[in-house]
SELO-834873 format. One record per residue (C-alpha): x, y, z. Coordinates in steps of 0.02 Angstrom, whole numbers, padded with zeros to 5 digits, always signed. Each point is the difference from the previous one (the first is absolute). Example, Ala and Ser with C-alpha at 12.3 -4.5 7.8 and 13.67 -1.06 7.14 Angstrom:
SELO-834873
+00615-00225+00390/+00069+00172-00033/
//
This chain:
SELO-834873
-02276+03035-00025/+00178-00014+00046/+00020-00160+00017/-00105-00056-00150/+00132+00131-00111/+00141-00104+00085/-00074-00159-00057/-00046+00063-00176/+00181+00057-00023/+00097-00158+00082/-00119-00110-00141/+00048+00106-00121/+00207-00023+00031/-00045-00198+00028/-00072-00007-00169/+00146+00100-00089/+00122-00111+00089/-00109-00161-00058/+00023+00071-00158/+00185+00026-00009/+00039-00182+00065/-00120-00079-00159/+00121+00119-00121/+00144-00066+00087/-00039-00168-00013/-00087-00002-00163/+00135-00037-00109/+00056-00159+00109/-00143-00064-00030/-00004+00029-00185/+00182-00099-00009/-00106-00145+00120/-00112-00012-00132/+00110-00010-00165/-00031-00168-00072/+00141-00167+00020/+00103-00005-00129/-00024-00177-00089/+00117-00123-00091/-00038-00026-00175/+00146-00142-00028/-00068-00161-00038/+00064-00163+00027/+00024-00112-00167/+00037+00139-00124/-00149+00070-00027/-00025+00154-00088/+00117+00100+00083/+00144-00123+00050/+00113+00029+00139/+00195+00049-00058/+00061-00165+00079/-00116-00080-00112/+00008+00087-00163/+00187-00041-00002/-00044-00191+00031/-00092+00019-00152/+00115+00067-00117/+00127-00115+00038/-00108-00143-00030/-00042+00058-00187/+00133-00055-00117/+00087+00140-00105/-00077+00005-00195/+00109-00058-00125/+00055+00132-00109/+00109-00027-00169/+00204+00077+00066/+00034+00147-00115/+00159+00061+00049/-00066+00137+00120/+00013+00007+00176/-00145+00107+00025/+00094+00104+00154/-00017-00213+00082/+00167-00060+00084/+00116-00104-00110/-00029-00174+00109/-00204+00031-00050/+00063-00076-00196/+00110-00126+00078/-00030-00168-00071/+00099-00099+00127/+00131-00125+00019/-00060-00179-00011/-00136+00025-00135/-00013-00125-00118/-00058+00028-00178/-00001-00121-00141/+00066+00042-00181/+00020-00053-00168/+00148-00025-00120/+00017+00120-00135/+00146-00127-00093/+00086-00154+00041/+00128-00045+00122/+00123-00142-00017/+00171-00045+00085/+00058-00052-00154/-00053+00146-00103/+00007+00158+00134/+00163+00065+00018/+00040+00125+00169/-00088+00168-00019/-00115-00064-00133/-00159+00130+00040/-00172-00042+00006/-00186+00059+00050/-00143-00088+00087/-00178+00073+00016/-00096-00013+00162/-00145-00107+00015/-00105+00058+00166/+00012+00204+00068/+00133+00036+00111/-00107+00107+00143/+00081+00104+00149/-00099+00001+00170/-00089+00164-00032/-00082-00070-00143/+00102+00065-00153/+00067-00130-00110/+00053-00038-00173/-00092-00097-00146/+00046-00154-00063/+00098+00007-00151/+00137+00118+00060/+00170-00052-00081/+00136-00048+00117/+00190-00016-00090/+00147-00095+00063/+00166-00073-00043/+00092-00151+00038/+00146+00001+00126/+00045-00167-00045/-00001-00186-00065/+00065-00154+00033/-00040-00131-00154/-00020-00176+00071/+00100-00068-00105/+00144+00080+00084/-00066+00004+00204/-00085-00150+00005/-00175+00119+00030/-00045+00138-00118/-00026+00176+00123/-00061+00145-00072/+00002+00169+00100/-00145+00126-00056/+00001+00193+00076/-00155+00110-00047/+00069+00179-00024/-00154+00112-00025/-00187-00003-00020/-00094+00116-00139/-00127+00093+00055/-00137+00122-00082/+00073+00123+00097/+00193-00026-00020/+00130-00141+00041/+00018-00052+00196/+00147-00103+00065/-00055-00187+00057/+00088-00121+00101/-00073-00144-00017/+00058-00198+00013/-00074-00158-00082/-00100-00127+00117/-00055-00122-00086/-00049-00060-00194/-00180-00063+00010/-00043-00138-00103/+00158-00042-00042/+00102-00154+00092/+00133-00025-00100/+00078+00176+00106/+00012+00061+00162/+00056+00145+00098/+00161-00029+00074/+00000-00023+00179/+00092+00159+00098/+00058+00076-00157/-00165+00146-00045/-00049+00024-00182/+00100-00174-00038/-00079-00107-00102/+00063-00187-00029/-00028-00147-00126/-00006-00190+00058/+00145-00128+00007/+00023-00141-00087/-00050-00156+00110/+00097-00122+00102/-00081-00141-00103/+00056+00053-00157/+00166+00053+00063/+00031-00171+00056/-00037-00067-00170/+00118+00115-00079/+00132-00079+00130/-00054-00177-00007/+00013+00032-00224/+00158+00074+00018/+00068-00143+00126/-00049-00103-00137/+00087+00070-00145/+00155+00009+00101/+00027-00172+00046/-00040-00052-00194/+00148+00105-00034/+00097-00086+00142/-00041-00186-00046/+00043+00018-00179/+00162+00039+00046/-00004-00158+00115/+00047+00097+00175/-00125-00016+00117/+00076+00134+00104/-00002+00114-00116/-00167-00037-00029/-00054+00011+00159/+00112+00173+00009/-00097+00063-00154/-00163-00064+00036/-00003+00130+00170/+00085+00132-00088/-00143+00027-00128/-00142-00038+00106/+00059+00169+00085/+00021+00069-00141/-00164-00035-00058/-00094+00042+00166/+00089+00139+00026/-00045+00082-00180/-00181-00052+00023/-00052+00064+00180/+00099+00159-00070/-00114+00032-00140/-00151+00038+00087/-00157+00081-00088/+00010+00191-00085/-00140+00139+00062/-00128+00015-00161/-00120+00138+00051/-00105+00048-00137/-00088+00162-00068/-00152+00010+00107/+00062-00108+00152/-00051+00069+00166/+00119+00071+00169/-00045+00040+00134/+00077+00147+00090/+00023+00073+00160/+00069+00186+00038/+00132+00014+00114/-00029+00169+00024/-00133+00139+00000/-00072+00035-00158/-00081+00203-00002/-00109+00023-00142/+00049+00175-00019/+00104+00104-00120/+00147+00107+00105/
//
């Protein structure tokens, strides 16, 4: 009877011990058995893009253009920046003429396309842009008429905005040019060498009449060369004035930034 007790009692302190280890080890096997923990980024942009891949996106959508009203919205300045180099074309508002336009005679031109900064905002056609001009040479007095055009200010909806802008060219019109390493210069045509030398060979002419009727041939000779220079000289000097009419198109270019806002 002993020994059966003995072994009753040594199964029952194997079987509280069993139990003991399982409650010990119970909860390492519950963290075992917690599920993997799986990706849900997919590759492509799929319905939940990846950051990487969201900013890709963005930068690949071009900003909305949005009509400038003077505000900067709590943006940086350089976000209205319409920048240096842009060209825009424009329209006279009243004629300009070397022979009629005296230095600082004022006048306007209206823009013909929108002048647009990078972000997006941008001005309508139709804004008035006034100017002045520094100077002019006739051609009748520098052999080619010059005329020198600065644009002052552009009106806006929202206020007036400083411009710097020169001219680049006069489309459709060949008769002028921009001058060549002198900005916002614009230039009218010489007179040719062909009719120059008719004026010369005219004025030769007339001079050696003068000399043979008063029978010395070297005078003749003398006076012949004196008024062919006189004559080419006086021709290739008076070149051809700058006409540009009410409605005749520039184009411009700024020179530096324009911000379509109101400081």
């Amino acid at each position: 009877m002993k020994g059966i007790g003995k072994l009753i009692l040594m199964g029952i302190l194997v079987t509280a011990a069993s139990g003991e280890a399982m409650a010990q080890q119970q909860p390492q096997q519950q963290d075992d058995n917690r599920p993997a923990v799986i990706s849900r980024d997919k590759i492509g942009g799929g319905e939940n893009p990846s950051p990487q891949n969201e900013a890709d996106t963005r930068s690949a959508t071009p900003a909305p253009r949005q009509l400038a009203d003077g505000s900067r919205h709590g943006m940086p300045l350089e976000t209205f920046a319409v920048v240096p180099g842009t060209r825009v074309l424009v329209r006279l508002e009243e004629e300009l003429s070397t022979g009629e336009c005296k230095t600082n005679f004022k006048f306007k031109v209206r823009t013909m396309e929108p002048l647009e900064a990078g972000s997006g905002f941008y001005l309508s056609s139709g804004a008035e842009i006034r100017g002045h001009v520094s100077k002019v040479e006739p051609a009748g007095i520098t052999g080619r008429a010059k005329l020198y055009l600065v644009f002052d200010e552009i009106k806006t909806r929202f206020g007036i905005l400083p411009i710097v802008a020169d001219v680049v060219s006069v489309p459709g019109d060949h008769s002028v040019k921009v001058g060549s390493g002198s900005e916002g210069v614009i230039q009218g045509k010489q007179s040719t060498q062909q009719a120059a030398g008719e004026a010369a060979a005219e004025g030769a002419g007339m001079g050696a009449v003068h000399g043979i009727k008063d029978k010395n041939a070297k005078e003749a000779v003398e006076r012949a060369a004196e008024a062919a220079l006189a004559a080419y000289l006086m021709e290739t000097g008076r070149g051809h004035e700058i006409d540009l009419p009410k409605g005749a198109k520039l184009e411009l270019e700024l020179e530096r930034a324009l911000y379509l806002v109101r400081e």
